[in-house]
C-alpha positions in Angstrom: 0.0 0.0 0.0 2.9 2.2 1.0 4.7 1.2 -2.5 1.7 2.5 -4.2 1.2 5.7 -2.4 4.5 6.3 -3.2 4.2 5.6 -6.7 1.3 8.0 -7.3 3.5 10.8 -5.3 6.0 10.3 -7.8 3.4 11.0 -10.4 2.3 13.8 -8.8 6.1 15.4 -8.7 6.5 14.9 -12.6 2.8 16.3 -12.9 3.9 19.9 -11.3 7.5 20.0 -12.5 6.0 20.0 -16.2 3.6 22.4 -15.3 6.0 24.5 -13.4 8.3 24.1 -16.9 5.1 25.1 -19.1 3.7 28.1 -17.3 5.5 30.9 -17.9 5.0 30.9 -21.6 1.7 29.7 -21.4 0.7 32.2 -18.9 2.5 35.6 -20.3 0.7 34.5 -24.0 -2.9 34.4 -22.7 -2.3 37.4 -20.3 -1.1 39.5 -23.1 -4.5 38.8 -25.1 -6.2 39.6 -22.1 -4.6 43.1 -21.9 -4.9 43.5 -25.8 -8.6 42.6 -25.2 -8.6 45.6 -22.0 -7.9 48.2 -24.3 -10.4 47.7 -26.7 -13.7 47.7 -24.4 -15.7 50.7 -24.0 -15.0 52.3 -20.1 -18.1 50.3 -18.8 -17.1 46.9 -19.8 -13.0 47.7 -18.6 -14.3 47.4 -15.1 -15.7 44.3 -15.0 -13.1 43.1 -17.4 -9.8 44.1 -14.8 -11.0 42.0 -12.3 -10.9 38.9 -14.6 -7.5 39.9 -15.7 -6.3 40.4 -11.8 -7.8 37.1 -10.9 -5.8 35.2 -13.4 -2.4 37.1 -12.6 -2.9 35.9 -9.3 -2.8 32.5 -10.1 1.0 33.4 -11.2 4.3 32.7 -9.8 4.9 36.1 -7.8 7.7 37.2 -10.0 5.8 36.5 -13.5 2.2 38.1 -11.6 4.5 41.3 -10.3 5.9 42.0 -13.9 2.6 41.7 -15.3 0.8 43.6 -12.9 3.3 46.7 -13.2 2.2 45.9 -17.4 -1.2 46.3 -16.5 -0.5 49.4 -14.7 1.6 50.9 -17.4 -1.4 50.8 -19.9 -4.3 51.4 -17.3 -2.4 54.8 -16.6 -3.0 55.9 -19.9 -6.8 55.5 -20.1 -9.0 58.5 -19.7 -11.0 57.0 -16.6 -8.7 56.1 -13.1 -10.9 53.1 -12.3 -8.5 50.1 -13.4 -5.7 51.8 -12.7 -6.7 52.5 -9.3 -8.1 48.6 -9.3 -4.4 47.6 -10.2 -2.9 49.6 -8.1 -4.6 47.9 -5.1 -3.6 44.7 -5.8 -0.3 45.6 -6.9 0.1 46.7 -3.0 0.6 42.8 -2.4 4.0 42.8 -3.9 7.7 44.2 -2.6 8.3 45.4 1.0 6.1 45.6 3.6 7.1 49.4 3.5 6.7 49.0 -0.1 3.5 47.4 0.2 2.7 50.4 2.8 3.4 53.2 0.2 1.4 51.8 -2.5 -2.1 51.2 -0.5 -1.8 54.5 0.7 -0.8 56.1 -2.5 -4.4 53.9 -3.6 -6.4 54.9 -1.6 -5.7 58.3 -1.6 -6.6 58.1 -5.5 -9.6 56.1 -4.4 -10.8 59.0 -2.0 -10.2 61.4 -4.7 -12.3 59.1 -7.0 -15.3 58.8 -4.9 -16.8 55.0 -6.0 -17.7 52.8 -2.7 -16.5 49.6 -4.6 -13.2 50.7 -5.1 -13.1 52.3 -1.2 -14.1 48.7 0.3 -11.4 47.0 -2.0 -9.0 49.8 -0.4 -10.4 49.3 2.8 -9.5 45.5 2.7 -5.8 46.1 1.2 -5.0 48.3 4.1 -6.7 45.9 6.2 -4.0 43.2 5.2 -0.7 45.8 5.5 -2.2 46.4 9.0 -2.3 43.0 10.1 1.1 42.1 8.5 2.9 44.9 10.8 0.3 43.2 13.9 -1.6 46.8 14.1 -4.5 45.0 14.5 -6.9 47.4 16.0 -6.6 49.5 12.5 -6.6 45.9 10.3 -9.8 45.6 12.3 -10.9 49.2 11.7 -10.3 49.0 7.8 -12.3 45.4 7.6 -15.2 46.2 9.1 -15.7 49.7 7.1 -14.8 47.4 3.7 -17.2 44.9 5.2 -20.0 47.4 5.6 -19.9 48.9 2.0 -19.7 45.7 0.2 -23.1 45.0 2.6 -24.5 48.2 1.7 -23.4 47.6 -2.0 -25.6 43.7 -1.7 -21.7 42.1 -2.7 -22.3 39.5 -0.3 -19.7 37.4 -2.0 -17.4 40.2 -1.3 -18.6 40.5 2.1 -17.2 37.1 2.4 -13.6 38.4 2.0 -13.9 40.9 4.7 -15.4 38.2 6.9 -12.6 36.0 6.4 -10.1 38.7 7.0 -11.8 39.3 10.4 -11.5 35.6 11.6 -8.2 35.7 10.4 -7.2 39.1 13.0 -9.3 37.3 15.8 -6.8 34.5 15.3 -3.5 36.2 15.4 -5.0 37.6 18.6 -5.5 34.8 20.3 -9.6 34.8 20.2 -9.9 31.4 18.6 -13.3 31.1 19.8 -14.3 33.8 17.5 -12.5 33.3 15.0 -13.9 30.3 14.6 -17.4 31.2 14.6 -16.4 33.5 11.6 -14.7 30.7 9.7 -18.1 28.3 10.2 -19.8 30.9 9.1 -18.2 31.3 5.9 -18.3 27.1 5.4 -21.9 28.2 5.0 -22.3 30.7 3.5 -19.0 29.7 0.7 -19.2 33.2 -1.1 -17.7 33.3 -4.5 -17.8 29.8 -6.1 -15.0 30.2 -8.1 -12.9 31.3 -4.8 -14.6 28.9 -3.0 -13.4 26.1 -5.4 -10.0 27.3 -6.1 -8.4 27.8 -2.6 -10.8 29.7 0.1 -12.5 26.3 1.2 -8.6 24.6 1.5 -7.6 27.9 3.4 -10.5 27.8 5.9 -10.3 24.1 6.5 -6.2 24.9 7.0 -7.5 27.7 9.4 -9.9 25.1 11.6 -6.7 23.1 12.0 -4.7 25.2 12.5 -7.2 26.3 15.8 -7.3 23.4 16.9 -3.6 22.9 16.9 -3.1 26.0 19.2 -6.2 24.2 21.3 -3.2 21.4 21.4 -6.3 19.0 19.9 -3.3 17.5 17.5 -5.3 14.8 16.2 -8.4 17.2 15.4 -5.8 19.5 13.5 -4.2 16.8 12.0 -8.0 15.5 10.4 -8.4 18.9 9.1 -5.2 19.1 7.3 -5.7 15.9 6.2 -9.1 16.8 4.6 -7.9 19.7 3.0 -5.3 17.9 1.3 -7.3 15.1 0.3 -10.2 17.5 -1.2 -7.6 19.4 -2.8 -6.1 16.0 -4.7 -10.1 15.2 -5.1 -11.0 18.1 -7.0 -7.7 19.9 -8.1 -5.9 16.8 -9.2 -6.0 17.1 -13.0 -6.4 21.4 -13.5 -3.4 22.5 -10.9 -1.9 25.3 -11.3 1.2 27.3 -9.6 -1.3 28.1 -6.3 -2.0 24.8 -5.9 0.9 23.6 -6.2 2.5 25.9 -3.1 -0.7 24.7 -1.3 0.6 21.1 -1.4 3.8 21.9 -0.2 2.0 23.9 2.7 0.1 20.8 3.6 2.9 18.5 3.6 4.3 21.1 5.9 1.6 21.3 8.3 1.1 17.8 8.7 4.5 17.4 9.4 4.5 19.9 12.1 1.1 18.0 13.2 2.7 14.3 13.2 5.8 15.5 15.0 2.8 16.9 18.1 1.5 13.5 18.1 4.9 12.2 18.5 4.4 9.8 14.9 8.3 10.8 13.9 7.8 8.1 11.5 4.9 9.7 9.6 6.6 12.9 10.4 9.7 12.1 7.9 7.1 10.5 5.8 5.7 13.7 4.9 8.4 15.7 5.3 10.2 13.7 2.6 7.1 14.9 0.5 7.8 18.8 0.7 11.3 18.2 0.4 10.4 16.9 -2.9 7.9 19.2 -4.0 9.2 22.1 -2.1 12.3 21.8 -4.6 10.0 22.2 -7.9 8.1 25.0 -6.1 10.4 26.9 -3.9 8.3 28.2 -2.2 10.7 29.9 0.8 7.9 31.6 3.4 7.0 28.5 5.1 4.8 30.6 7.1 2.4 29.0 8.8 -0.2 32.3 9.3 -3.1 32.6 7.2 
């Protein structure tokens, strides 16, 4: 049985090391007729259009999605309306520095107040909200998600809403209130938000997040189970369209349930799996190994 799981690991390695050698073309050839496409909608249809483009250059590698991103800045600059500029902008505040990072929400969101549209504010809202929690000022994170929370209510987003929701479990966590944090991450189970981020990596994170709970409950096998699940749903559903994201997620699975075998004191499962991000860890490289959501 061992032999076999072993065999279909293999598989899996050669699976991402020829996406990993495919992607970069593939990925900088559709995102150019994406931005080719940009240019030539009227102003209405650009702003629904630069959110399809973002979403996909998130599913880059980070170098490849930053040098695109600063593309897509370089030709939303020039069009006569600031909304996908300013929409780039924002996410382009994910990259560099934390300082960096700093600079360019606020040089956003100074745009954004400027520009005066409630979608773009909550968007802003939730950017700063992440900066905040990275430099652990969580009262402002806090601040920033509920005001991006309560315009994408008062806009009716409620799959948006879901994103500020999940950011506020995730600063109840990192300050210690697991209890509500939790209730916040159940709610989301329920209520999923947008399928297509549901799908692609929100219900991995918030399963991750459970265990990850549970593990500073010191309920090692609970977290374990929930690390385990994620992974397994992630093979389930993911197995055959994975891209670079999901790839990283393996490695961050193998990680955690290593951490998680070496609580229960299983060393021998614990090498098992740590064996397996070795592995996958050197197609990725991913480096963070940060175990915060």
């Amino acid at each position: 049985m061992k032999s076999k799981t072993h065999n279909l690991f293999i598989l899996l390695v050669l699976f991402i090391f020829i996406i990993f050698q495919k992607a970069p073309y593939s990925q900088s050839e559709k995102i150019e007729n994406l931005f080719n496409n940009l240019e030539g909608l009227d102003k209405a249809a650009q702003r629904d259009y630069i959110e399809k483009i973002l979403n996909k250059i998130g599913d880059e590698d980070i170098n490849i999605a930053k040098k695109h991103t600063e593309q897509l800045l370089k030709i939303t600059s020039g069009f006569g309306d600031l909304y996908c500029y300013i929409m780039t902008l924002i996410f382009y505040s994910r990259y560099g520095s934390l300082n960096e990072k700093m600079e360019v929400c606020y040089s956003a969101h100074n745009l954004v107040m400027d520009y005066g549209d409630d979608y773009l504010t909550a968007n802003s809202f939730d950017a700063l909200a992440e900066k905040y929690q990275l430099k652990e000022q969580y009262d402002s994170a806090l601040i920033c998600v509920l005001k991006s929370r309560d315009l994408f209510n008062g806009l009716g987003l409620k799959e948006k809403e879901v994103t500020s929701i999940h950011k506020m479990a995730d600063i109840f966590y990192h300050t210690g209130l697991y209890d509500k944090a939790e209730k916040l991450y159940r709610e989301i189970m329920i209520i999923k938000g947008d399928n297509k981020a549901w799908n692609e990596w929100r219900k991995y994170v918030i399963t991750n997040n459970l265990g990850l709970i549970e593990n500073k409950r010191m309920n090692y096998n609970k977290a374990f189970e929930y690390f385990q699940t994620a992974l397994n749903n992630l093979f389930a559903e993911r197995i055959f369209v994975l891209n670079n994201g999901d790839s990283v997620r393996m490695v961050n699975s193998y990680l955690l349930l290593t951490d998680a075998s070496i609580n229960k004191n299983n060393i021998n499962q614990a090498k098992d799996y740590l064996e397996k991000l070795i592995a996958l860890n050197a197609i990725v490289r991913w480096t963070s190994y940060n175990k915060s959501m």
